[in-house]
N, CA and C atoms as an extended XYZ file, in Angstrom:
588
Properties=species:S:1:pos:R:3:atomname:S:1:resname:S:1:resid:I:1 pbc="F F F"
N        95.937        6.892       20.535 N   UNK     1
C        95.140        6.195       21.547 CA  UNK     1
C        96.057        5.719       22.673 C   UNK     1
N        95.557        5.582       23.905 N   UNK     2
C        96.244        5.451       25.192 CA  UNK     2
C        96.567        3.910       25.178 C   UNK     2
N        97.798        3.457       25.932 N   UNK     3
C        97.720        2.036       26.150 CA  UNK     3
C        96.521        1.243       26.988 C   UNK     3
N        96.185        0.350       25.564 N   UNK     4
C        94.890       -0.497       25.897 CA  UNK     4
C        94.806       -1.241       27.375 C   UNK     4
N        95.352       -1.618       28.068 N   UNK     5
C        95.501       -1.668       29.170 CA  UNK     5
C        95.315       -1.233       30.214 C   UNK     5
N        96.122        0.306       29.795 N   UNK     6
C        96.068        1.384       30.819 CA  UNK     6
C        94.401        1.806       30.527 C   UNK     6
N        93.395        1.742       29.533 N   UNK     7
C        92.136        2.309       29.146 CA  UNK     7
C        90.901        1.444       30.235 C   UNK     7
N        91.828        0.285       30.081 N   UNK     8
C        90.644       -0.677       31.415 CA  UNK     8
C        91.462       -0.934       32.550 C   UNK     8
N        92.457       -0.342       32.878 N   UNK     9
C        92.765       -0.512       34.138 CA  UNK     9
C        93.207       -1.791       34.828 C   UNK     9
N        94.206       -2.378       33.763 N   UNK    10
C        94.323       -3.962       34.189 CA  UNK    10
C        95.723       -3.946       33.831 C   UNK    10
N        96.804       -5.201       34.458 N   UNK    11
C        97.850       -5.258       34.125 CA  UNK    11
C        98.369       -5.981       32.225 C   UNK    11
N        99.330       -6.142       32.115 N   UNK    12
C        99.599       -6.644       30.789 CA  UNK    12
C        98.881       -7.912       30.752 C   UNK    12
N        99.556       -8.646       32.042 N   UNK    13
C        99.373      -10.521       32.063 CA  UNK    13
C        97.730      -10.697       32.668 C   UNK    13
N        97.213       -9.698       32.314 N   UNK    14
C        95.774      -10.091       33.206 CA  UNK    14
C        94.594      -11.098       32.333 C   UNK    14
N        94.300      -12.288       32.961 N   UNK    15
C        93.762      -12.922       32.367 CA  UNK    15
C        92.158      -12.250       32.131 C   UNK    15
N        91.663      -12.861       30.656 N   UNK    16
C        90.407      -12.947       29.926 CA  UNK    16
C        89.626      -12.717       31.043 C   UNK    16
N        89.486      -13.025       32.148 N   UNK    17
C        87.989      -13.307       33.242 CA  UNK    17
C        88.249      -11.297       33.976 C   UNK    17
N        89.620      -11.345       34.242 N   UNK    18
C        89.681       -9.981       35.108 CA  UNK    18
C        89.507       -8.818       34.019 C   UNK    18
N        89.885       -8.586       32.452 N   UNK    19
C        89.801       -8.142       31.312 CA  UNK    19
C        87.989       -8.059       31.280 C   UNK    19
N        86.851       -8.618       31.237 N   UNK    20
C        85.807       -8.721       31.474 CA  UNK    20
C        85.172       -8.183       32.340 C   UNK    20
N        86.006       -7.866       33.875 N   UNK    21
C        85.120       -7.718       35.059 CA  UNK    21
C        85.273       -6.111       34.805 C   UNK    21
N        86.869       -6.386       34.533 N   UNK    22
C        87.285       -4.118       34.026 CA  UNK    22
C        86.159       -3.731       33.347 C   UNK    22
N        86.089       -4.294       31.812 N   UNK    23
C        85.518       -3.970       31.043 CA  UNK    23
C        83.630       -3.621       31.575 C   UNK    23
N        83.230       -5.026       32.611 N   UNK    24
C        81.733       -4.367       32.880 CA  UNK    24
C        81.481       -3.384       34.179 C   UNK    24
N        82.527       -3.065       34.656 N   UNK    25
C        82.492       -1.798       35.572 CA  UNK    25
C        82.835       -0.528       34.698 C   UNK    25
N        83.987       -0.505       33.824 N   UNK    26
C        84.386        0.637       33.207 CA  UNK    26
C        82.977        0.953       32.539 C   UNK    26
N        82.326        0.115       32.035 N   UNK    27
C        81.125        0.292       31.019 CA  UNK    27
C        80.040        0.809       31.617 C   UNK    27
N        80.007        0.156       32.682 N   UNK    28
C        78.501        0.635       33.780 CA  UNK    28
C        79.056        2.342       34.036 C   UNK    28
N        79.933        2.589       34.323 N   UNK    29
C        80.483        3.644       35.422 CA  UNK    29
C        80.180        4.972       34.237 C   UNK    29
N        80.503        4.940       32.850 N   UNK    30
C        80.832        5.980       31.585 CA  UNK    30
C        79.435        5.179       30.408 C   UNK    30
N        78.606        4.590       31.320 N   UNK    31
C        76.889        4.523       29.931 CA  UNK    31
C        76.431        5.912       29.949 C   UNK    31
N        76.092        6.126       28.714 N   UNK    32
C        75.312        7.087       28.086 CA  UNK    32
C        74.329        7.481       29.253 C   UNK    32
N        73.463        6.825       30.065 N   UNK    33
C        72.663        6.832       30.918 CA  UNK    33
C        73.500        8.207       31.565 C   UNK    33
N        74.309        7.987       32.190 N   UNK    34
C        75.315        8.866       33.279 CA  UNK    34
C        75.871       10.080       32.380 C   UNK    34
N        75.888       10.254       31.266 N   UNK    35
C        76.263       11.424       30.259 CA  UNK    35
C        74.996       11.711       29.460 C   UNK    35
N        74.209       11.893       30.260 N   UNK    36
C        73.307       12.982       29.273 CA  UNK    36
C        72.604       12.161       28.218 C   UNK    36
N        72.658       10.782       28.013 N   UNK    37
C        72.339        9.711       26.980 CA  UNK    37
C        72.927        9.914       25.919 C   UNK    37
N        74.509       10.514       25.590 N   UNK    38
C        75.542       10.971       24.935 CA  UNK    38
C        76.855        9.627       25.344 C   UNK    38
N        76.898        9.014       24.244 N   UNK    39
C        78.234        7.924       25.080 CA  UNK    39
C        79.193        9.240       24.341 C   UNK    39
N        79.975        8.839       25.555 N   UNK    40
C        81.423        9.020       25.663 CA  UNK    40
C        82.596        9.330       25.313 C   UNK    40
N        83.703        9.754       25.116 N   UNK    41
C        84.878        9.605       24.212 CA  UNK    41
C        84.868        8.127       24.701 C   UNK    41
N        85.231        8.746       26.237 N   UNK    42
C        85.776        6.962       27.183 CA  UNK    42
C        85.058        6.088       26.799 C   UNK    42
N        83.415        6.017       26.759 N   UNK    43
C        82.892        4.904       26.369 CA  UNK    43
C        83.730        3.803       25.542 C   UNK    43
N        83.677        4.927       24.120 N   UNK    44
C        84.197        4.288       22.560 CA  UNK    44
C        85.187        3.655       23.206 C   UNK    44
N        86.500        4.572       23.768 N   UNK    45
C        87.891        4.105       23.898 CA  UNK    45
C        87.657        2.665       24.867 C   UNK    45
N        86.822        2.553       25.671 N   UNK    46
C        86.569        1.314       26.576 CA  UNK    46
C        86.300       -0.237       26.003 C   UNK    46
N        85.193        0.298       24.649 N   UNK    47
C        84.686       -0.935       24.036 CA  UNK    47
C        85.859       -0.766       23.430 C   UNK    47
N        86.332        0.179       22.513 N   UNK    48
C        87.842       -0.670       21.685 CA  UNK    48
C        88.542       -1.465       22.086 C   UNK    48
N        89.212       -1.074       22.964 N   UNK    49
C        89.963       -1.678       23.742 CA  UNK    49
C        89.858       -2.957       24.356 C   UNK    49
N        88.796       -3.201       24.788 N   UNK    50
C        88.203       -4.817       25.079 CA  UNK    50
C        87.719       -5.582       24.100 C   UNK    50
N        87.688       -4.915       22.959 N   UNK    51
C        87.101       -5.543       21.467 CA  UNK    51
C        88.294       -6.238       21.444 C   UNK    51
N        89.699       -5.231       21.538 N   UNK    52
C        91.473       -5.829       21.251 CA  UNK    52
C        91.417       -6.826       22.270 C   UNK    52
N        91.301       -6.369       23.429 N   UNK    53
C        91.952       -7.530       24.411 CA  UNK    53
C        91.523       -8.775       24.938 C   UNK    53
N        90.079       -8.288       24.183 N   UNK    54
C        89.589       -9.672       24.380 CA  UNK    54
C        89.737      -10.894       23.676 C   UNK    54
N        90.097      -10.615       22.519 N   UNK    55
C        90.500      -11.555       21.009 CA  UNK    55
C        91.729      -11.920       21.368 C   UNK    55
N        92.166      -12.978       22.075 N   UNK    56
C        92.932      -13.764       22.034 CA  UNK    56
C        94.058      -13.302       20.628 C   UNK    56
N        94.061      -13.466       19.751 N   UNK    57
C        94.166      -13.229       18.089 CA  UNK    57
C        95.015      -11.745       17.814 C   UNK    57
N        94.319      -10.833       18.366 N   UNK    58
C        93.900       -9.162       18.610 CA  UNK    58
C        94.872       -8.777       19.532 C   UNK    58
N        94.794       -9.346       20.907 N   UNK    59
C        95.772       -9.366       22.278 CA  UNK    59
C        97.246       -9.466       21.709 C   UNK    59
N        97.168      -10.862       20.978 N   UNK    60
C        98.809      -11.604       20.894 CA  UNK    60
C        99.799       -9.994       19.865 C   UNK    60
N        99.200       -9.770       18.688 N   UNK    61
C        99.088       -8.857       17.924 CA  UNK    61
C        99.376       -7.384       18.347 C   UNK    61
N        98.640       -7.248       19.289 N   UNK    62
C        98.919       -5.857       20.010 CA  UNK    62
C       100.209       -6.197       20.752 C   UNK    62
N       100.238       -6.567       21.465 N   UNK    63
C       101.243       -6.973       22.790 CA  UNK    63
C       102.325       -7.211       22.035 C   UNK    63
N       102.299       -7.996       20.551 N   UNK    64
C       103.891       -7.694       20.133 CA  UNK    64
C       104.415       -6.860       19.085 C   UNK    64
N       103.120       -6.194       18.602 N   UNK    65
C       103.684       -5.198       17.849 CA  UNK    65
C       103.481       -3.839       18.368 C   UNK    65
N       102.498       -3.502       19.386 N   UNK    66
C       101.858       -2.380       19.669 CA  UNK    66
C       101.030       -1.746       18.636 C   UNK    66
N       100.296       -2.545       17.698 N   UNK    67
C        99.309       -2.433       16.327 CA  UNK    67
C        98.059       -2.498       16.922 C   UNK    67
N        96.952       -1.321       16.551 N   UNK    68
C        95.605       -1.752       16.953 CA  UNK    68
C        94.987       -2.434       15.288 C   UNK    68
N        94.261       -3.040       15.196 N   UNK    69
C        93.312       -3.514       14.826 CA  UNK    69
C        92.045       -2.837       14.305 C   UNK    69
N        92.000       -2.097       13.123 N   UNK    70
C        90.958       -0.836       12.933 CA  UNK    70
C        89.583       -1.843       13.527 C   UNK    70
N        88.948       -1.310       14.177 N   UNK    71
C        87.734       -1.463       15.109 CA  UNK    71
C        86.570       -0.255       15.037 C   UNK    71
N        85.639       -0.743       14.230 N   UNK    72
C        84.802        0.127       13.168 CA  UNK    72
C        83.112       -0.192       14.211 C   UNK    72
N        83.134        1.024       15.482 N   UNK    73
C        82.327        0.612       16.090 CA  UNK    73
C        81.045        1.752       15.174 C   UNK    73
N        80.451        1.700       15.181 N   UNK    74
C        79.064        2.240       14.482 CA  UNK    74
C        78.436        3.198       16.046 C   UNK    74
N        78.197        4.634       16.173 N   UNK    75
C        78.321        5.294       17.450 CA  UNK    75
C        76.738        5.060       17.988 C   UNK    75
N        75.913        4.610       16.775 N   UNK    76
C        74.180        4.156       17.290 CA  UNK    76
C        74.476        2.705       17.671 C   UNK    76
N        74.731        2.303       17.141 N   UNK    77
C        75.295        1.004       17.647 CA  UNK    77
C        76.146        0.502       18.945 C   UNK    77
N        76.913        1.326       19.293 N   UNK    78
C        77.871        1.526       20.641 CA  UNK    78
C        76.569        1.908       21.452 C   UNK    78
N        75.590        2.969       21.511 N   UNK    79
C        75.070        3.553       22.189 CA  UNK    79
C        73.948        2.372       22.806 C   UNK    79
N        73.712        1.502       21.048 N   UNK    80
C        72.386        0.356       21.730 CA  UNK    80
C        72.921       -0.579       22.598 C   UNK    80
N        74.054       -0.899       22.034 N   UNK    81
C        74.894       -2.288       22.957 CA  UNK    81
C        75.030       -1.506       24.421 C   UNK    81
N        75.309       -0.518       24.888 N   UNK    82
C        75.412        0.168       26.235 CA  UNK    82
C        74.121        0.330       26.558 C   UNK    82
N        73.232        0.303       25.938 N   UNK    83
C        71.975        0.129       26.813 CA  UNK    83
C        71.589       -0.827       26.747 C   UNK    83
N        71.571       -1.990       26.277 N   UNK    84
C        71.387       -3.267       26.236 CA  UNK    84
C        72.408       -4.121       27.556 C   UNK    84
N        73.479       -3.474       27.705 N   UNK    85
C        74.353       -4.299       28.458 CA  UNK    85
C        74.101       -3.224       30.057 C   UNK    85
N        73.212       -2.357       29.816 N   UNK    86
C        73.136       -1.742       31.486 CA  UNK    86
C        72.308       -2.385       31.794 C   UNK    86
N        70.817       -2.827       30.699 N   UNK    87
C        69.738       -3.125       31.204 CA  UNK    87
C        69.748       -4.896       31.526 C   UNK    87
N        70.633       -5.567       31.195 N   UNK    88
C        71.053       -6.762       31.101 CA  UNK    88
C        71.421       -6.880       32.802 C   UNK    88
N        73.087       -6.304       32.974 N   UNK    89
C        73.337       -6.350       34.106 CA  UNK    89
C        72.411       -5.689       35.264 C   UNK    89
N        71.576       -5.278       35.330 N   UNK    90
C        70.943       -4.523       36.116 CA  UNK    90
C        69.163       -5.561       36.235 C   UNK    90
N        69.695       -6.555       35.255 N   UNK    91
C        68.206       -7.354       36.089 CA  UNK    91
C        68.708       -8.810       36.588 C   UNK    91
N        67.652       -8.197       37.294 N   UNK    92
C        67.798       -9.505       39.070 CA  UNK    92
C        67.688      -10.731       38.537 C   UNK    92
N        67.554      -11.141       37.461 N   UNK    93
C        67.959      -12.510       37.187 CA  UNK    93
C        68.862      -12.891       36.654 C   UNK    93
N        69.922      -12.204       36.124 N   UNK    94
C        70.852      -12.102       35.384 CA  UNK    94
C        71.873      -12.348       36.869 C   UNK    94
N        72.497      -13.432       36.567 N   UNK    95
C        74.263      -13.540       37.303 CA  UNK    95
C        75.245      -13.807       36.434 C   UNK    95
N        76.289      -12.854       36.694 N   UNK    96
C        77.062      -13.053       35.318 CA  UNK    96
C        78.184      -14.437       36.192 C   UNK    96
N        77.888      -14.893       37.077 N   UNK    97
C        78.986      -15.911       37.612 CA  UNK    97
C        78.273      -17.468       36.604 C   UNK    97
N        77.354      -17.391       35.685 N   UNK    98
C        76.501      -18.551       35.086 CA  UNK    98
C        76.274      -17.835       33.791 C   UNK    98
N        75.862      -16.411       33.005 N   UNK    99
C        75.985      -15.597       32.544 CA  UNK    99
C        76.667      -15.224       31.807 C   UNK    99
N        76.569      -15.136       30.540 N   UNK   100
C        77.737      -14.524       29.502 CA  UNK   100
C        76.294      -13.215       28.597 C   UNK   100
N        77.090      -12.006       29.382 N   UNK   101
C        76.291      -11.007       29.358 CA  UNK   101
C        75.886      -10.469       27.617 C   UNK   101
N        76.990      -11.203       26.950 N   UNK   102
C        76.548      -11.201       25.385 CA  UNK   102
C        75.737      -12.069       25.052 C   UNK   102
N        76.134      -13.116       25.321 N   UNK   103
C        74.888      -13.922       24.868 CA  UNK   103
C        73.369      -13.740       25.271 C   UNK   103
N        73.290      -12.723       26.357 N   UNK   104
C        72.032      -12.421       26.746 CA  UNK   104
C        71.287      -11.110       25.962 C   UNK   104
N        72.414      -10.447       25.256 N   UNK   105
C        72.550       -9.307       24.582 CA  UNK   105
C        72.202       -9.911       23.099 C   UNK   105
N        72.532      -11.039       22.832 N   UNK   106
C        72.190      -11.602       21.334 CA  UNK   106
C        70.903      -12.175       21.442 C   UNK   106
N        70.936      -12.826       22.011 N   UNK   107
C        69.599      -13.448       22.341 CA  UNK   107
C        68.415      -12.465       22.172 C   UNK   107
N        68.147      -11.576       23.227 N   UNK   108
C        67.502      -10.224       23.258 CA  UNK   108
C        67.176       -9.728       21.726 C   UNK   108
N        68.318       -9.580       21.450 N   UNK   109
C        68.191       -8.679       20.212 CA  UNK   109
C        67.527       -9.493       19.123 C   UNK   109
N        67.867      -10.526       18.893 N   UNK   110
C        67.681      -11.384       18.131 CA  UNK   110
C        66.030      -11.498       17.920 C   UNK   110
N        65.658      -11.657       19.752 N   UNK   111
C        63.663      -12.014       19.917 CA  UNK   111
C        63.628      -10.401       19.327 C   UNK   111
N        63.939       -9.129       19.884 N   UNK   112
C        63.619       -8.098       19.629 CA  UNK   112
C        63.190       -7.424       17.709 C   UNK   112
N        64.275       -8.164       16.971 N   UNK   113
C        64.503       -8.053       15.578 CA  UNK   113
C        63.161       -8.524       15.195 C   UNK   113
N        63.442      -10.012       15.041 N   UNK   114
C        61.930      -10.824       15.218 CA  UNK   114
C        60.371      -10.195       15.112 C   UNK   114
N        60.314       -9.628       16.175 N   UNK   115
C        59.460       -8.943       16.260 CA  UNK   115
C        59.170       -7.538       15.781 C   UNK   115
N        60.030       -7.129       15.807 N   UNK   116
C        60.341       -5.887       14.735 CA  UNK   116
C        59.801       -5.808       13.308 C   UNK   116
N        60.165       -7.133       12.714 N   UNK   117
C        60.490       -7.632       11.503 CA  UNK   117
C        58.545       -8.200       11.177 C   UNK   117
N        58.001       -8.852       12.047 N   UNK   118
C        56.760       -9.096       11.837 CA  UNK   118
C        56.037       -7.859       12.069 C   UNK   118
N        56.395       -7.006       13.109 N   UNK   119
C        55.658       -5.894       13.163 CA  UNK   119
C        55.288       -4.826       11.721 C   UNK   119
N        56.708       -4.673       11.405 N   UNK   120
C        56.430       -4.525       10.033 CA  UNK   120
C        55.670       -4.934        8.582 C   UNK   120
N        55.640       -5.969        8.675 N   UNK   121
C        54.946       -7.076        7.684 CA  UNK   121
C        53.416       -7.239        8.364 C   UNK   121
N        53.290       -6.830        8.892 N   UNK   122
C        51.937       -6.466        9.813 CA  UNK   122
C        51.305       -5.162        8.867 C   UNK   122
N        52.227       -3.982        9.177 N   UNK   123
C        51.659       -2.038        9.039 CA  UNK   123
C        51.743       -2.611        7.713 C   UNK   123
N        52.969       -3.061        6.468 N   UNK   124
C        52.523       -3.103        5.671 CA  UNK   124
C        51.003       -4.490        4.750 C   UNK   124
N        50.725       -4.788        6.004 N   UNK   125
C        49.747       -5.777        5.062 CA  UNK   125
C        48.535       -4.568        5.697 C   UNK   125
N        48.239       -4.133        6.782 N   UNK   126
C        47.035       -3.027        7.119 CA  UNK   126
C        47.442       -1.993        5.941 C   UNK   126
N        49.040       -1.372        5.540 N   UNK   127
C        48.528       -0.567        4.366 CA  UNK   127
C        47.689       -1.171        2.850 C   UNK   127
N        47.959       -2.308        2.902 N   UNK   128
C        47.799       -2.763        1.657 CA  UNK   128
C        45.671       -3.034        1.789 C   UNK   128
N        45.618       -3.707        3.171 N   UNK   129
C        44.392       -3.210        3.288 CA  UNK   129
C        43.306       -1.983        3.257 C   UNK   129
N        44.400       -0.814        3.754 N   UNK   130
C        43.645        0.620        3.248 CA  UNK   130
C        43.548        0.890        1.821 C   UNK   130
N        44.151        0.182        1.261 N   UNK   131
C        44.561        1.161       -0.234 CA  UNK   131
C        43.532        0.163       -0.889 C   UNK   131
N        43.190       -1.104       -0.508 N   UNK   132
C        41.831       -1.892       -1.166 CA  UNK   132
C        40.776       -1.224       -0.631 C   UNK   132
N        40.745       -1.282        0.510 N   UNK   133
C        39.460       -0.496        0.868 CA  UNK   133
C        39.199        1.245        0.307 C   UNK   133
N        40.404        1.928       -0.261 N   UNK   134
C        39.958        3.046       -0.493 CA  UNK   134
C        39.496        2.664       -2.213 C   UNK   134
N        39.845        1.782       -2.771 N   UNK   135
C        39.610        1.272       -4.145 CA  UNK   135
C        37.715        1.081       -4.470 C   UNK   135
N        37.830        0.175       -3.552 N   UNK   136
C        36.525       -0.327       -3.112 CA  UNK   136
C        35.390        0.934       -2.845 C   UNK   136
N        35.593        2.377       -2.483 N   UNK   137
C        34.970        3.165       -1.803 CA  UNK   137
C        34.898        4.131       -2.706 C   UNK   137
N        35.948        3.719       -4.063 N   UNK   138
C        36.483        5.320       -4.939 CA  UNK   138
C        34.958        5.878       -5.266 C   UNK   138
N        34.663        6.780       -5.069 N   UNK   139
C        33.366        7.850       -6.190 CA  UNK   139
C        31.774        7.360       -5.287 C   UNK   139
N        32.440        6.581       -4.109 N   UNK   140
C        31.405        6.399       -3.184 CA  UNK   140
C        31.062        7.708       -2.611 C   UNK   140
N        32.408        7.575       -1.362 N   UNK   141
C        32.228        8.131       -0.666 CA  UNK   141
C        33.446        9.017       -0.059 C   UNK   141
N        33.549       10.220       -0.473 N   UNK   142
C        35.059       10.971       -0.885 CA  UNK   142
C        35.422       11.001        0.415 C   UNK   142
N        34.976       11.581        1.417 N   UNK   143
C        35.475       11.607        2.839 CA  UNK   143
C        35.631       10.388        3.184 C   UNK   143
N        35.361        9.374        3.506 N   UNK   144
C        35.724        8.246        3.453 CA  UNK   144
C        36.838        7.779        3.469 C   UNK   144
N        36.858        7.835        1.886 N   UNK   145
C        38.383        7.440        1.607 CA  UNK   145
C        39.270        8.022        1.944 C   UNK   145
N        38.965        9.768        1.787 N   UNK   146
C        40.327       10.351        2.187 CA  UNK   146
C        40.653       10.134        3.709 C   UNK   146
N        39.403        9.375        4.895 N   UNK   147
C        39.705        9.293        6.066 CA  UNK   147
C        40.629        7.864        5.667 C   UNK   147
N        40.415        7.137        5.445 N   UNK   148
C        40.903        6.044        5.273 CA  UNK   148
C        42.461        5.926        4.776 C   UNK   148
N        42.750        7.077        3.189 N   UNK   149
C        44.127        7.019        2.738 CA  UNK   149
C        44.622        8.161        3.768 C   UNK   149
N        44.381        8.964        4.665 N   UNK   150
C        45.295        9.604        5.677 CA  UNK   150
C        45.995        8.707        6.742 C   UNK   150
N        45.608        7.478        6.567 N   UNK   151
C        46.212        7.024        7.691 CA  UNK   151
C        47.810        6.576        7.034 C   UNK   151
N        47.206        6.310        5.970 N   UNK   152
C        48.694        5.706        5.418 CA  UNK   152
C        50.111        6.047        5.312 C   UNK   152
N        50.151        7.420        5.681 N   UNK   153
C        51.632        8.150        5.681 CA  UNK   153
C        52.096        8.315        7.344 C   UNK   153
N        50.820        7.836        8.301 N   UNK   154
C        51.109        7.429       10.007 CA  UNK   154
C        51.913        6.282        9.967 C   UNK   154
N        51.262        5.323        9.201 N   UNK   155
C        51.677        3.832        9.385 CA  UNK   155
C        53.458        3.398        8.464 C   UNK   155
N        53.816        4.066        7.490 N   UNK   156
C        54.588        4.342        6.110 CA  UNK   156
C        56.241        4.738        7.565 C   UNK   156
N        56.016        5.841        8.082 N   UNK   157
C        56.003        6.469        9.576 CA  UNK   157
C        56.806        5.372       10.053 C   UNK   157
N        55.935        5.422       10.802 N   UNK   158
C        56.388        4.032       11.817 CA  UNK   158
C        57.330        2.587       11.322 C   UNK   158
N        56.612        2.226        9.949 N   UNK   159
C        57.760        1.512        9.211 CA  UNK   159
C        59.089        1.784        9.238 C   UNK   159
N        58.885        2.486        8.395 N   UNK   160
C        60.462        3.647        8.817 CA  UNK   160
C        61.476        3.752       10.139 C   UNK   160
N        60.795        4.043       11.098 N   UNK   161
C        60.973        3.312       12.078 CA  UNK   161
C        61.374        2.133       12.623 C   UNK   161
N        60.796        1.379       12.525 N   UNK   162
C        61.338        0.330       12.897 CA  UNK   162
C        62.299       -0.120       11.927 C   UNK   162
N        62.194       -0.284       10.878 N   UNK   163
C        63.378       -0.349        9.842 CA  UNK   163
C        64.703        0.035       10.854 C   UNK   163
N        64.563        0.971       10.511 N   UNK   164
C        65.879        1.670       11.384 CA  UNK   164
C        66.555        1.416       12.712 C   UNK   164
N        64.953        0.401       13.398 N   UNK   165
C        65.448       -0.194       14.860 CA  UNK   165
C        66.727       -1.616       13.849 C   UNK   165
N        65.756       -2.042       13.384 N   UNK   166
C        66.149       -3.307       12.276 CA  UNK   166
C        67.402       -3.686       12.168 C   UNK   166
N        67.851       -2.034       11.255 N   UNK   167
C        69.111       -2.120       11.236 CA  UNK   167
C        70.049       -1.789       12.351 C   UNK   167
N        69.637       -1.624       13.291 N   UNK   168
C        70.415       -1.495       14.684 CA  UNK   168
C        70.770       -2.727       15.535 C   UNK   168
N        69.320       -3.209       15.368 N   UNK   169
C        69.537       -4.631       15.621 CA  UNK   169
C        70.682       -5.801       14.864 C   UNK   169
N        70.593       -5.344       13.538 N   UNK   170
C        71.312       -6.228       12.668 CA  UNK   170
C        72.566       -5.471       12.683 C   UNK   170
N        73.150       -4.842       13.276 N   UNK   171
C        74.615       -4.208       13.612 CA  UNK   171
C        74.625       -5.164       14.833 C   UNK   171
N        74.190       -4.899       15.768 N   UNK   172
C        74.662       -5.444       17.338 CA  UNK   172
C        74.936       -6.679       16.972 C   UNK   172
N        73.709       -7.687       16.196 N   UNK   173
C        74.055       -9.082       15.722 CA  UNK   173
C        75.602       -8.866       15.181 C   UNK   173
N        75.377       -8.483       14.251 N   UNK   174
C        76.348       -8.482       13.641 CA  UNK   174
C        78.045       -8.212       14.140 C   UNK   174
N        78.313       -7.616       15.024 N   UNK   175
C        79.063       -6.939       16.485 CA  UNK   175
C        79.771       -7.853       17.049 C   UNK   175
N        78.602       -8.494       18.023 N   UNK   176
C        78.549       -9.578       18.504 CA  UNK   176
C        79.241      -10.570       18.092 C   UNK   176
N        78.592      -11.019       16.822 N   UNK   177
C        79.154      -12.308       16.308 CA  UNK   177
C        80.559      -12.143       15.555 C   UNK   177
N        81.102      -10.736       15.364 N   UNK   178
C        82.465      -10.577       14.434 CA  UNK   178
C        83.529      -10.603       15.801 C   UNK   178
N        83.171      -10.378       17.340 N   UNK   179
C        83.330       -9.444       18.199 CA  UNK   179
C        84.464      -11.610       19.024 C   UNK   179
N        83.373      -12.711       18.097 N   UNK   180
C        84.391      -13.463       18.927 CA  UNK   180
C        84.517      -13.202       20.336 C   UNK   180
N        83.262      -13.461       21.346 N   UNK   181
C        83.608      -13.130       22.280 CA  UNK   181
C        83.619      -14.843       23.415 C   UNK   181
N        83.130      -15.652       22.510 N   UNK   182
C        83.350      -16.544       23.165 CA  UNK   182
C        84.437      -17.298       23.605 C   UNK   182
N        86.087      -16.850       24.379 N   UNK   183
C        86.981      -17.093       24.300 CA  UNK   183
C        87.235      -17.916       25.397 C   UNK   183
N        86.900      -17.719       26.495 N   UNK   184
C        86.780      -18.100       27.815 CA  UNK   184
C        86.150      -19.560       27.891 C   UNK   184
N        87.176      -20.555       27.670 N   UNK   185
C        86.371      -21.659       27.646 CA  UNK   185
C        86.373      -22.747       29.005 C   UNK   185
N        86.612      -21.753       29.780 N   UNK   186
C        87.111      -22.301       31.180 CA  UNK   186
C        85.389      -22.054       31.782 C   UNK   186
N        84.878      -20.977       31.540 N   UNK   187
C        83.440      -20.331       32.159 CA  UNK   187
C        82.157      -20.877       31.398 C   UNK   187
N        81.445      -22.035       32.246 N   UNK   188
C        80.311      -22.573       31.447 CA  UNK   188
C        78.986      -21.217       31.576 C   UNK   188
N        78.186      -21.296       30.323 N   UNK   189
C        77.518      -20.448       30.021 CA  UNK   189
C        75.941      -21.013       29.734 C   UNK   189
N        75.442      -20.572       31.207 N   UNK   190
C        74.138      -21.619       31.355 CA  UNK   190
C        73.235      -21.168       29.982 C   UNK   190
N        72.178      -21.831       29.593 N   UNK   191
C        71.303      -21.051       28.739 CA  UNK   191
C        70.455      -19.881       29.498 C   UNK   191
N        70.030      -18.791       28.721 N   UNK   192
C        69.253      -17.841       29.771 CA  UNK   192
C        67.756      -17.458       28.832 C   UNK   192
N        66.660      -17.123       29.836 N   UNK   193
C        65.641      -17.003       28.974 CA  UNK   193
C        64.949      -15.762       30.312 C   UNK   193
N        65.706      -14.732       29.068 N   UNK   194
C        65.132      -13.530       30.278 CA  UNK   194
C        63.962      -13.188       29.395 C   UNK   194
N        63.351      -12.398       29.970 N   UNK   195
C        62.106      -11.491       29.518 CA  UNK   195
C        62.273      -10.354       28.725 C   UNK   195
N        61.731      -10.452       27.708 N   UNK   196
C        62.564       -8.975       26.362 CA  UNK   196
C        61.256       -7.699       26.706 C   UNK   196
């Protein structure tokens, strides 16, 4: 791997705030959006690299041993956080000078999960309602029911689905919060209540 530095385009001594500004231009410039909705080699190599240099911890570590830090980005996961962080910076209410573009990224995800998570507990209480109602109908009325139990492998479907958003969601959380990005304690970080 190339010197982390040289990957965002910043000097050795460059403080946490200019390390950040690299990092959300390098990121905007190489999103999946701009490749085909395919991230990157550069992508990956971009978030590594600011994963290192941003950790205070990570930085000191590199800089005196020249050691990376195995950094175990998940590539569906890289791909959601890059669309989460284009669609972040790219709305008009968002200023990152008040703004800490993760925390708007956790937040998000967090209402997004949420809802995910009830959505689910939703399809499965309507399956649990088909499968009474086809009980209720048995030796009634055969078409019926079988209209009724066809729906259930649509809805089974979609569970599945979202599951899988679920666990995407619960990576980024998870990211996020291992990711220590709150280092910058010089930059107050208004609360934000964007629209999901």
């Amino acid at each position: 791997m190339k010197d982390l530095y040289e990957i965002l385009g910043v000097k050795k001594k460059a403080r946490s705030i200019t390390i950040k500004k690299a990092y959300r231009e390098l990121a905007k410039k190489h999103h999946p959006d701009k490749n085909g909705g395919e991230h990157s080699p550069e992508f990956i190599e971009i978030v590594k690299a600011y994963k290192v240099l941003s950790d205070p911890v990570k930085r000191k570590r590199y800089d005196k041993t020249g050691e990376i830090e195995e950094v175990n980005v998940n590539a569906v996961t890289v791909n959601a956080i890059a669309e989460m962080f284009y669609g972040v910076l790219n709305n008009p209410n968002f200023d990152t000078r008040y703004h800490n573009v993760f925390d708007a990224i956790n937040e998000i995800t967090e209402s997004r999960r949420a809802k995910m998570r009830s959505a689910v507990a939703e399809k499965r209480n309507t399956i649990k309602k088909l499968k009474d109602t086809s009980k209720r109908i048995k030796g009634k009325d055969e078409f019926f029911k079988d209209l009724v139990e066809s729906n259930i492998p649509g809805i089974e479907y979609e569970i599945q689905k979202l599951e899988k958003d679920i666990n995407i969601a619960d990576s980024i959380i998870a990211f996020i919060k291992d990711y220590d990005y709150k280092t910058d304690e010089s930059r107050g970080v208004a609360g934000i209540r964007m629209t999901v």
